[in-house]
Structures are given as structure tokens and as C-alpha cells.
VOSEBA-385111 format. One record per residue (C-alpha): residue in one letter; x, y, z. Coordinates in pm, whole numbers, padded with zeros to 5 digits. Layout:
# residues N
+------+--------+--------+--------+
| code |      x |      y |      z |
+------+--------+--------+--------+
|    A |      X |      Y |      Z |
...
+------+--------+--------+--------+
***
This chain:
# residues 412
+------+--------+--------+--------+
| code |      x |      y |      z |
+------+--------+--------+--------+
|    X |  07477 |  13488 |  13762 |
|    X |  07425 |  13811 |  13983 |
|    X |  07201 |  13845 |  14309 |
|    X |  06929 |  14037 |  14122 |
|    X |  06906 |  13767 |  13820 |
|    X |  06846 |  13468 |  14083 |
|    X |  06633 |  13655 |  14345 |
|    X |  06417 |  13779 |  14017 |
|    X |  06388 |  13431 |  13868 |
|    X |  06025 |  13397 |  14092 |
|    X |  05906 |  13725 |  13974 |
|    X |  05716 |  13806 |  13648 |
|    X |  06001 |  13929 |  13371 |
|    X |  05794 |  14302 |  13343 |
|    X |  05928 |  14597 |  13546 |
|    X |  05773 |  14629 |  13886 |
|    X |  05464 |  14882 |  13894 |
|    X |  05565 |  15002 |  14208 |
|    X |  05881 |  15110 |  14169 |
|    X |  05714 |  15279 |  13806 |
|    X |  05503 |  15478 |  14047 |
|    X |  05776 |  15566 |  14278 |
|    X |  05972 |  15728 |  14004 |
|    X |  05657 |  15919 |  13846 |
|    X |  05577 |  16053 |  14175 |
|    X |  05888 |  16168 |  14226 |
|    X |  05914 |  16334 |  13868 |
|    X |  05633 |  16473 |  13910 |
|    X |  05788 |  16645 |  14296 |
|    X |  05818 |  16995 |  14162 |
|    X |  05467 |  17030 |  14027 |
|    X |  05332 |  16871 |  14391 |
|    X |  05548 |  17133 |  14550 |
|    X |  05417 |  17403 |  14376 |
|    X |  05068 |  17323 |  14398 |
|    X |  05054 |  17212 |  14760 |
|    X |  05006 |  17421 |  15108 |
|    X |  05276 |  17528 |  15333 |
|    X |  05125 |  17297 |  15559 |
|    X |  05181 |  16990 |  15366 |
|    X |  05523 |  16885 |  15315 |
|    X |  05580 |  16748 |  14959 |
|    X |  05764 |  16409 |  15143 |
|    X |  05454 |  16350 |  15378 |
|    X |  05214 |  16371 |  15075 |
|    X |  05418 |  16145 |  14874 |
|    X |  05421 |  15878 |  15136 |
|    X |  05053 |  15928 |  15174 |
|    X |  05036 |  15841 |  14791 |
|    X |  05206 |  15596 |  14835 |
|    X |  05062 |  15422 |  15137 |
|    X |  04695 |  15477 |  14938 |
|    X |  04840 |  15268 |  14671 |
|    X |  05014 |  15054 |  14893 |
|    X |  04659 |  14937 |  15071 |
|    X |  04475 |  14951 |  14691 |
|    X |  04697 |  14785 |  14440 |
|    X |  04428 |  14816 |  14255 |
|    X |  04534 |  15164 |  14200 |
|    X |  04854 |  15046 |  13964 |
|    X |  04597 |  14890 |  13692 |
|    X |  04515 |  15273 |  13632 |
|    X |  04643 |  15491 |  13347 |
|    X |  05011 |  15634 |  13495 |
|    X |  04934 |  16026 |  13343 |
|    X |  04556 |  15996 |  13491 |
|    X |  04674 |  15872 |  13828 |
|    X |  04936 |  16142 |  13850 |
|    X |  04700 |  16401 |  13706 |
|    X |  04416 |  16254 |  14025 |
|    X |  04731 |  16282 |  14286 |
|    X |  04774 |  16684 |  14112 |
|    X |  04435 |  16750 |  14165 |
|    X |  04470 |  16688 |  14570 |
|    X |  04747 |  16856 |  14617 |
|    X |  04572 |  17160 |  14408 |
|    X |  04289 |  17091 |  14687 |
|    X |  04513 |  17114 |  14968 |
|    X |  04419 |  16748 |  15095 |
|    X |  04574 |  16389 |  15134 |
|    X |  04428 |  16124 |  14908 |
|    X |  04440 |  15923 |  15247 |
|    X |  04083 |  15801 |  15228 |
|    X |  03970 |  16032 |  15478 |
|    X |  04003 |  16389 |  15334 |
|    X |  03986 |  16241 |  14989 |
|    X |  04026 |  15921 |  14784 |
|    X |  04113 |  15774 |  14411 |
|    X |  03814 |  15648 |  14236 |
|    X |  03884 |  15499 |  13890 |
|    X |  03655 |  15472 |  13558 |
|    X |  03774 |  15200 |  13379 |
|    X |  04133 |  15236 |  13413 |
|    X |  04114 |  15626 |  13479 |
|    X |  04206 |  15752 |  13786 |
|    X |  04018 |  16065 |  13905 |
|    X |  04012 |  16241 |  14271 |
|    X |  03709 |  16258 |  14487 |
|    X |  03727 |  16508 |  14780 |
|    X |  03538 |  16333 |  15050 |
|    X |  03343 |  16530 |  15296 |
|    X |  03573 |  16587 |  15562 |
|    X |  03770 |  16739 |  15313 |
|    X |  03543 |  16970 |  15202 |
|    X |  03382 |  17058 |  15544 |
|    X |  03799 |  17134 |  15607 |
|    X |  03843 |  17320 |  15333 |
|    X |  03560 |  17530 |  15350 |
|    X |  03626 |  17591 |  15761 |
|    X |  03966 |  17677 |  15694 |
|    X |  03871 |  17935 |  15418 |
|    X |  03814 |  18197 |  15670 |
|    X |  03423 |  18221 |  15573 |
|    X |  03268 |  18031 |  15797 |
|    X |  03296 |  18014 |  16154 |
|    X |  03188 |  17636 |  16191 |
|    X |  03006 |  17383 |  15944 |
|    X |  02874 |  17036 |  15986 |
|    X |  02678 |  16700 |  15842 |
|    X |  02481 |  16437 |  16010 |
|    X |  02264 |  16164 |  15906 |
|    X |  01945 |  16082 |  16072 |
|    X |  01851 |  15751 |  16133 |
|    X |  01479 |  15587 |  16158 |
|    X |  01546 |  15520 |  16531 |
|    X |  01683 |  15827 |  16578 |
|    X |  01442 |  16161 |  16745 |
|    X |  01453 |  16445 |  16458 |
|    X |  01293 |  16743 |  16458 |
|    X |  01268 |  16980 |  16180 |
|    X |  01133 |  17341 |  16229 |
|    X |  01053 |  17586 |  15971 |
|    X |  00940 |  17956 |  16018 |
|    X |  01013 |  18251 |  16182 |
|    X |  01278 |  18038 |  16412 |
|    X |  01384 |  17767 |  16228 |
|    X |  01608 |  17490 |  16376 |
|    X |  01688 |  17149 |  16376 |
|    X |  01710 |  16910 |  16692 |
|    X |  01860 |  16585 |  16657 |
|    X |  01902 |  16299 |  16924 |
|    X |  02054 |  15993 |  16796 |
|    X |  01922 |  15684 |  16917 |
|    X |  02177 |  15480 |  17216 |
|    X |  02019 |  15170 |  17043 |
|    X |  02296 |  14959 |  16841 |
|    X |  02055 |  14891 |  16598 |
|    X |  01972 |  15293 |  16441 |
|    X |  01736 |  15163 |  16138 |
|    X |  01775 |  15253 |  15802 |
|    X |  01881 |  15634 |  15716 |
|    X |  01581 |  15837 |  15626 |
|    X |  01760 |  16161 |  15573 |
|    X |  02094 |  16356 |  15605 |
|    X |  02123 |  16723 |  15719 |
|    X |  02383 |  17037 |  15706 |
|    X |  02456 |  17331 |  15900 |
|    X |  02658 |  17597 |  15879 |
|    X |  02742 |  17935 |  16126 |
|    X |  02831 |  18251 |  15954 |
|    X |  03128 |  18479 |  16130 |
|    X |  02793 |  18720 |  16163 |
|    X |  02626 |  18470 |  16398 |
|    X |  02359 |  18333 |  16112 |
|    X |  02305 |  18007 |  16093 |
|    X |  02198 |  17776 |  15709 |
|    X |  02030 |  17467 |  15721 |
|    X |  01975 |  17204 |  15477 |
|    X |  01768 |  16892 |  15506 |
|    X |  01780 |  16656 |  15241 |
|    X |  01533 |  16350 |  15296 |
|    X |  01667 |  16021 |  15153 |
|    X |  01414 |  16038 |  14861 |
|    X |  01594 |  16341 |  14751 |
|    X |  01964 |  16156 |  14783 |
|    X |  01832 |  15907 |  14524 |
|    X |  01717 |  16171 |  14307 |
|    X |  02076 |  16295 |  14268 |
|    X |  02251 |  15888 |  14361 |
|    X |  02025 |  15849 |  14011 |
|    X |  02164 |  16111 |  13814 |
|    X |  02494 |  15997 |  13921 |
|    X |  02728 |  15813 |  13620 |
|    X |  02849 |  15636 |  13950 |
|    X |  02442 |  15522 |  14055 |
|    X |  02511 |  15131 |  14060 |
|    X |  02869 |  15127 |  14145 |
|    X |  03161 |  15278 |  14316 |
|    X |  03121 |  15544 |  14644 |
|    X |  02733 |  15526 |  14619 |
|    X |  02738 |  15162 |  14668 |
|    X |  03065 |  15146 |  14904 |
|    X |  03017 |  15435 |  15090 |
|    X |  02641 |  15546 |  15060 |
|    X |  02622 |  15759 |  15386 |
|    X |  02928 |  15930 |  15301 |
|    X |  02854 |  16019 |  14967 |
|    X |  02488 |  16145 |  15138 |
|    X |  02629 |  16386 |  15369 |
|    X |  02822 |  16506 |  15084 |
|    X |  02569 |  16573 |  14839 |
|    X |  02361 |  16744 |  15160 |
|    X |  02692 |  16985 |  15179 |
|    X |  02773 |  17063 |  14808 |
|    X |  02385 |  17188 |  14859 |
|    X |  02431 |  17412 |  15105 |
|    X |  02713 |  17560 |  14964 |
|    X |  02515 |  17739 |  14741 |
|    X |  02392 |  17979 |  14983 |
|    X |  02726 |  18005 |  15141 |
|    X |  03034 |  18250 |  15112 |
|    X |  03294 |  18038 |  14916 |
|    X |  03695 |  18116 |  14875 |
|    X |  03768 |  18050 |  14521 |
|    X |  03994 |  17772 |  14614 |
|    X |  03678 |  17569 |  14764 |
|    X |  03453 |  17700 |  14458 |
|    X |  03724 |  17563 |  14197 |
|    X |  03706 |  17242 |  14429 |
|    X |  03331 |  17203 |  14391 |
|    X |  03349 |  17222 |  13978 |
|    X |  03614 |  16934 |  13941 |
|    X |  03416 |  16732 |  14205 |
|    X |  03114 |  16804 |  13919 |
|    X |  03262 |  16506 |  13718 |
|    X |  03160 |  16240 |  13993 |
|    X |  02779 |  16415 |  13993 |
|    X |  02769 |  16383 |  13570 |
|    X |  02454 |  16277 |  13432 |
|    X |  02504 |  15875 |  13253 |
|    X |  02379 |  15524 |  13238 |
|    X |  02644 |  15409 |  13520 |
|    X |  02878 |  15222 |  13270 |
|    X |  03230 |  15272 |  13421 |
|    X |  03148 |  15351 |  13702 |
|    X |  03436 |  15425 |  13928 |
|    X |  03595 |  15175 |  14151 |
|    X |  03658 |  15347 |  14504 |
|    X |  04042 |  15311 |  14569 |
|    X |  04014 |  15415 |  14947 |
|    X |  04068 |  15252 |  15266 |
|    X |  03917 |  14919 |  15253 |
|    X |  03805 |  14770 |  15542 |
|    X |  03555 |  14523 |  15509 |
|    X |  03230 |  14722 |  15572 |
|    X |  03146 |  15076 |  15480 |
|    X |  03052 |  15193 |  15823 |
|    X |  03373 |  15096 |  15921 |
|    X |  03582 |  15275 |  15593 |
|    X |  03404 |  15595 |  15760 |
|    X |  03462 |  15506 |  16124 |
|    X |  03791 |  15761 |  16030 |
|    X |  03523 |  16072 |  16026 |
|    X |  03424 |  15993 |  16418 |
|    X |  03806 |  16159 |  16521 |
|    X |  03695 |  16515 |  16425 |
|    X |  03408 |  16686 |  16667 |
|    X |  03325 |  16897 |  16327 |
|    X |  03195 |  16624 |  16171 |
|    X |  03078 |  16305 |  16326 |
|    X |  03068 |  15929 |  16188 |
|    X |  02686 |  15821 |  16234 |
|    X |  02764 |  15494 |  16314 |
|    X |  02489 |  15271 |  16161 |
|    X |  02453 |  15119 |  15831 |
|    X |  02226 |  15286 |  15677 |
|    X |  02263 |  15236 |  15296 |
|    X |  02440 |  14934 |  15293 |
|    X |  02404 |  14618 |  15075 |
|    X |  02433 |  14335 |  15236 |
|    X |  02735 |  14203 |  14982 |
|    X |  02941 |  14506 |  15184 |
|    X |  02864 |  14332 |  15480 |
|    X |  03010 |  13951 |  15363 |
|    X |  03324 |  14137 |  15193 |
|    X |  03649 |  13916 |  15244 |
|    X |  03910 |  14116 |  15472 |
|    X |  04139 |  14348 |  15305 |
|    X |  04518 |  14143 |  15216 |
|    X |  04788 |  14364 |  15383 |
|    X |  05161 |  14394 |  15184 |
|    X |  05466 |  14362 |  15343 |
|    X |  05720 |  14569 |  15134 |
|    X |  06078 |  14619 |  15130 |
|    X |  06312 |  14922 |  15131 |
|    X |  06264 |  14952 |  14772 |
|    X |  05863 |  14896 |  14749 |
|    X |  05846 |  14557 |  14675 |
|    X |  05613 |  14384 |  14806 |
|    X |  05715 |  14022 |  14996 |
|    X |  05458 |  13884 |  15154 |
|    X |  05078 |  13964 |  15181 |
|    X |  04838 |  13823 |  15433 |
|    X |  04492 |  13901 |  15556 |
|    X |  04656 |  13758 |  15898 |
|    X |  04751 |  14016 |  16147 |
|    X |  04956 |  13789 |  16337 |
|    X |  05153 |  13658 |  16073 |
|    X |  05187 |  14005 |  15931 |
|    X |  05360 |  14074 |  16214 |
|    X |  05591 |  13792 |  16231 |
|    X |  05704 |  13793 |  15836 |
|    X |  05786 |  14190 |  15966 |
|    X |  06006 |  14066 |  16274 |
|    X |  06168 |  13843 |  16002 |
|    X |  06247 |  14097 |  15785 |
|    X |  06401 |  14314 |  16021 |
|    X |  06626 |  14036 |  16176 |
|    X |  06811 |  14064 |  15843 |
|    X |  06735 |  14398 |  15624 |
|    X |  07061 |  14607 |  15664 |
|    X |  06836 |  14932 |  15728 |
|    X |  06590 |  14859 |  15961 |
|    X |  06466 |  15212 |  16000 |
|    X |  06352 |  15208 |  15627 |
|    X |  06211 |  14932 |  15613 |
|    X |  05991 |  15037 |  15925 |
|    X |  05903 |  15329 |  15768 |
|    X |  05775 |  15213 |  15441 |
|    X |  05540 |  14978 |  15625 |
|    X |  05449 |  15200 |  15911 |
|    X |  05061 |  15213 |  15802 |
|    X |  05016 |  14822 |  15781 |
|    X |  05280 |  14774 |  16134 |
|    X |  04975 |  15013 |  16300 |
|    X |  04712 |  14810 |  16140 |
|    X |  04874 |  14517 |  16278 |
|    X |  04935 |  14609 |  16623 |
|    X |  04573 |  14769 |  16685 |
|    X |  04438 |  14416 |  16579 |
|    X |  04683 |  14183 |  16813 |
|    X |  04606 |  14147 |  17141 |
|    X |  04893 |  14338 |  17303 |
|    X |  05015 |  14447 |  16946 |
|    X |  05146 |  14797 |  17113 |
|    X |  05388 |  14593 |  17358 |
|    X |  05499 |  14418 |  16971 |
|    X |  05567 |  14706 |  16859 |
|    X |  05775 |  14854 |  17153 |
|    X |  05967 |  14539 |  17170 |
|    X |  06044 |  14564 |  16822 |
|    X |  06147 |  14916 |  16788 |
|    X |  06347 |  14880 |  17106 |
|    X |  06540 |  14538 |  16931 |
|    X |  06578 |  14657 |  16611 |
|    X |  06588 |  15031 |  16595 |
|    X |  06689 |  15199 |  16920 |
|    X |  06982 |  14881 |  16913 |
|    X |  07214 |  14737 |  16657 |
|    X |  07024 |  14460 |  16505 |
|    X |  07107 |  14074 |  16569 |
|    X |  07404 |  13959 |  16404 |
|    X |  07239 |  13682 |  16107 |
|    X |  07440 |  13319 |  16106 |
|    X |  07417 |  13289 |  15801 |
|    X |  07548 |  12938 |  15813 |
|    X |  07212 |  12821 |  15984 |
|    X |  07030 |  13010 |  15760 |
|    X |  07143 |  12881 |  15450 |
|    X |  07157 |  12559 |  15585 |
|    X |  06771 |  12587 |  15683 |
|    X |  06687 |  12735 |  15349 |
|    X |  06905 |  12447 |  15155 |
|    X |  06663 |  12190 |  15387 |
|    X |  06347 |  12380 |  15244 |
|    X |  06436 |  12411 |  14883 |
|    X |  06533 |  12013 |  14888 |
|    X |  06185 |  11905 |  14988 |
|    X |  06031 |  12110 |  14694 |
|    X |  05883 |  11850 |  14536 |
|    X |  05894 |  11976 |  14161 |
|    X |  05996 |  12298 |  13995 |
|    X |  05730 |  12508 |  14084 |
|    X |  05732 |  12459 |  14430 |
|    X |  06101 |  12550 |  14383 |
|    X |  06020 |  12891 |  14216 |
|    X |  05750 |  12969 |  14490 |
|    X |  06003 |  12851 |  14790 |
|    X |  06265 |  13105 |  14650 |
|    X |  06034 |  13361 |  14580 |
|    X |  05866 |  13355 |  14913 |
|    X |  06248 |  13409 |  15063 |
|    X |  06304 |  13653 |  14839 |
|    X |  06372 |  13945 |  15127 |
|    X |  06653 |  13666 |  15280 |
|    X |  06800 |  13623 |  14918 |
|    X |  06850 |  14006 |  14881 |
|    X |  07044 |  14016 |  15241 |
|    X |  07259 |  13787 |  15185 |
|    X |  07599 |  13905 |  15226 |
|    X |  07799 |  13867 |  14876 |
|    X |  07987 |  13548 |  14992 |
|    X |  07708 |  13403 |  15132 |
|    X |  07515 |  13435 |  14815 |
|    X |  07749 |  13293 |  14573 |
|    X |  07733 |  12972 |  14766 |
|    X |  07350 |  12987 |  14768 |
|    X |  07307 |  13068 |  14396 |
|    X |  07565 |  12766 |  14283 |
|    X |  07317 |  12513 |  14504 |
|    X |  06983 |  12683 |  14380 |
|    X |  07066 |  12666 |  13999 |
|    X |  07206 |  12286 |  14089 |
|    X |  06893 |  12234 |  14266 |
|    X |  06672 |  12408 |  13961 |
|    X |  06879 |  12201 |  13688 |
|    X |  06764 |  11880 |  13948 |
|    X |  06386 |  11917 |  13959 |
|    X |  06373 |  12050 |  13555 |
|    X |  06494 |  11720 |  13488 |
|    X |  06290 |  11473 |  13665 |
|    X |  05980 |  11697 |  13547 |
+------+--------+--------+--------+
***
């Protein structure tokens, strides 16, 4: 029996979605190329597609052409499907892009059409002042208070290269006007991310009185889709960052001084508030994924373990660089982790494994499985130990696990 047969024995028999995505995104590398910027390199978007999946497994129940055909559409946008500039929502199991409205605001700054553009939304709490007439304007002091009230309406502005300025104020009566002639109006961004989806509507608005590249008007028309008319049935799932609250899945838009996160929950159910925290994969050098835990700290401990014996350490840092960050910006001294680590294991040859001890150890776990099950689970939660074993090392494990496996199937 080979490595791969015993080490796959705890996994189900049908081929890994993953590694099915891996290979259709990288089929699929000349169209990305030709549809993409200069400024995005076809590798980084790929590992941004990747890393979005990654975070949202949810992401591999979609259709495989409509989930290539959503990743197509970004890079025909120019942006990342990284959560921030745009995201994967999915009707049923369609997937279907959604520029988000950093992205646009981006897009439509770098068109060369506008000299600067920008969306807010006002809280009750918050000191807003509307003017209309010969000089209109709009003044805006948020409130210092933690507690900003509800949001009552979301504004837009946007300065011409001439020096004129457009305005749009959209009053939170007139969001639900267009939240209810959504297909989306009970489910997906307008429930997960209401102020986001807001601001947005408040921009696509505005654009109509603005100077639009065609690349930013083509934009506009496939975002349409999310905006069709319906009775909410299939309403998309976001597949975005998930954090576990909405104002912190937009705490990303606070980086950029064009476009600041209004940092209140305004539009929020209070289920969004009691969601369970988001399960972080550890994956291997080929994608699969060998541990999961909503646990920082053991995140980052499974990680350690998995360097001490992968034979490319730099890969396997790389393909888990976005939950390694997540990790370290949650542990208390997490940064001084991930020094330590990088210094151990990739700026230095990596320990030498005894791989007597460590069979012997894993020979002292399997025999206090107390039935077959818990044998299948031990093995499969070693599986990243099993697949580094040198080829000696794992003939002698294999004979004891299928002695051990013929053992427990007959006492059950």
C-alpha cells in the first residue's frame, strides 16, 4: 500500500474541491491575463482567489464555470475579489461578482474623470447639514460618541477636474425603496453588509450625472444584476470576508482617506451581532486543508507543527500567509510569533525530525483509539505528519496502522 492510499484512508473517496479549483484557475490563466491591468499580476490575483475561497469554503459548493466566469468578471473590472474592492455572492449555487464600493469609488478615481469622489453615512447622533440653493453644500460632523444611533441617511460627493462639485443625499427611506426592489431584499449583502451596500446604491446614483470611462460604465451594467427587480428567492449568499459582525467585515474601508468606514452599526440585525467566529484552515503545500480552528492560538501552534516537518517551509508559509496574519494580529505578541518563526524555519534550515520519537508518539496515540473511528479521525488529524514521513519511515508506520486497523475492525 502507497503513502497516498493510507494517508487518504480518513478522507472522503471524491477528488478534493480545492485542488479542482486550483487547476480551473490555472486553466483559465490566459484569459485572466488578458483581461487584467498591468498593475495586477496574474499570480497575485490568483492567490487572492484563492485566499477568498480559502476563508469561504462556501465558495466550492458553487457551479465551477459560474465561479470562474464571477473571478473573469473582476479581473475584466480591474479589482481583487478580496472582499474589499469586490466580493463573490452566490444565488443558489451560482457564483456572480459584486464590485463593492471601494471598488467602484477606485475605479471611477482612477478613470481620469474625476479629480476626487467619496461616500459617508450619517448617523442619528451624528450633526448633518444639508443645504440647497444657490450654494449648496453638505456639512457633516460625526458624533465622538461610541454609540452613533441608527443610520438615517447616506451621502456622495464628487469634484470635477473643472473644480465643480455633485452631491447626492439619499435618506434611508429612499435606500429601502431600492433594498426593496432588490432580488437580494431579505438576504445576502443587504442583510450582511447593509451600510455598505447603502453607500453604494448613494454612488451608482450619482454616477448618473457624472463623466464615466466606458470601463466603469460597462462595470455599472453587470453590477445591474444584484439591483434586479424579484421576490428575494435565491438570494445571494455573500462569500466575503467574514468576520463576525458587519461593521467589522467593512472596518477594511477605514485604510483609504477616499472613503471612510462609518464605524457604527447602523443597519444591523441583531443575529449579525451573535454570529459564531469565522473557522480558519490550515492548508498544506498542495491546498489541503489540515486542521481548522476558530482558535487563534492553536492556529498558530498546528502552523509551528507543520513547519517543524513540511520539507518546503517557504510554501507552506505562503499558502497560509492570510490566516498566519489573522493569527498573529489576534495573539498577544503574535508579531514576535511570527518573527520567531520565520527566523527558525525560513531564514534557517529547519529542525532535523527524529522520526523515531515521532512514530513512537504517534504509535502511543493510535493504540489508545478506542474503536475504529477514533482510529480514522487520529490518522486523519496527522495527516500533514503522514505525508512527511520519509519513505522508510513510512513503510514501518503503514505495516503497524493497517495491523492496528485490522485490530479495532475486529473487536467492533
Amino acid at each position: 500500500m502507497n503513502k497516498n492510499a493510507v494517508t487518504e484512508q480518513a478522507q472522503d473517496e471524491k477528488p478534493n474541491p480545492m485542488v479542482l479549483v486550483r487547476r480551473d484557475l490555472d486553466r483559465m490563466g490566459a484569459e485572466f491575463a488578458a483581461a487584467l491591468p498591468q498593475h495586477i499580476p496574474l499570480d497575485r490575483f490568483k492567490r487572492v482567489a484563492l485566499t477568498a475561497i480559502n476563508k469561504n469554503p462556501d465558495l466550492l459548493r458553487a457551479e465551477p464555470r459560474s465561479l470562474m466566469g464571477a473571478f473573469v468578471m473582476a479581473a475584466q473590472d480591474g479589482l481583487l475579489p478580496d472582499g474589499r474592492e469586490g466580493a463573490i455572492v452566490m444565488y443558489g449555487n451560482q457564483a456572480q461578482w459584486m464590485p463593492m464600493v471601494y471598488g467602484i469609488v477606485k475605479k471611477m478615481r482612477n478613470s481620469g474623470e474625476l479629480a476626487s469622489i467619496s461616500a459617508h453615512a450619517v448617523y442619528a447622533k451624528d450633526r448633518f447639514k444639508y443645504v440647497l440653493g444657490d450654494e449648496e453644500r453638505i456639512e457633516h460632523e460625526p458624533t465622538m460618541m461610541e454609540d452613533r444611533g441608527p443610520m438615517v441617511a447616506v451621502y456622495a460627493t464628487a469634484k470635477l477636474k473643472d473644480g465643480t462639485i455633485q452631491r447626492e443625499v439619499m435618506m434611508r427611506a429612499d435606500v429601502e425603496k431600492v433594498r426593496q426592489a432588490s432580488r437580494a431584499k431579505n438576504g445576502g449583502p443587504w442583510k450582511d453588509w447593509y451600510e455598505e451596500m447603502a453607500r453604494k446604491t448613494v454612488v451608482r446614483r450619482l454616477s448618473k450625472y457624472l463623466p464615466m470611462s466606458t470601463e466603469v460604465e460597462q462595470m455599472l451594467r453587470r453590477d445591474d444584476a444584484l439591483y434586479a427587480v424579484g421576490n428575494g428567492s435565491g438570494a445571494p449568499q455573500v462569500a466575503g470576508p467574514a468576520p463576525r459582525t458587519a461593521a467589522a467585515q467593512l472596518a477594511g474601508f477605514a485604510a483609504t482617506p477616499m472613503l471612510e468606514h462609518d464605524a457604527g452599526n447602523g443597519g444591523q440585525d441583531e443575529d449579525e451581532q451573535d454570529q459564531p467566529e469565522q473557522t480558519h484552515p490550515l492548508v498544506d503545500t498542495e491546498g489541503e486543508v489540515i486542521h481548522e480552528t476558530t482558535s487563534s492560538q492553536q492556529w498558530m501552534a498546528k502552523f509551528e507543527e507543520a513547519l517543524k516537518i513540511t520539507s518546503d517551509p517557504a510554501a507552506l508559509w505562503k499558502v497560509n500567509e492570510v490566516a498566519l496574519e489573522w493569527a498573529a494580529d489576534m495573539l498577544d505578541g503574535g508579531d514576535e510569533t511570527m518573527l520567531r518563526l520565520r527566523q527558525t524555519y525560513l531564514e534557517k534550515p529547519a529542525e532535523t525530525v527524529d522520526w523515531a520519537a515521532k512514530v513512537a508518539e504517534m504509535r502511543e496515540g493510535a493504540n489508545a483509539c478506542a474503536d475504529i473511528q477514533a482510529f480514522i479521525a487520529f490518522k486523519k488529524a496527522n495527516t500533514a505528519t503522514i505525508k512527511a514521513m520519509p519513505d522508510d519511515v513510512f513503510a514501518d508506520w503503514s505495516d503497524f496502522a493497517e495491523a492496528r486497523a485490522a485490530e479495532l475492525k475486529g473487536k467492533a
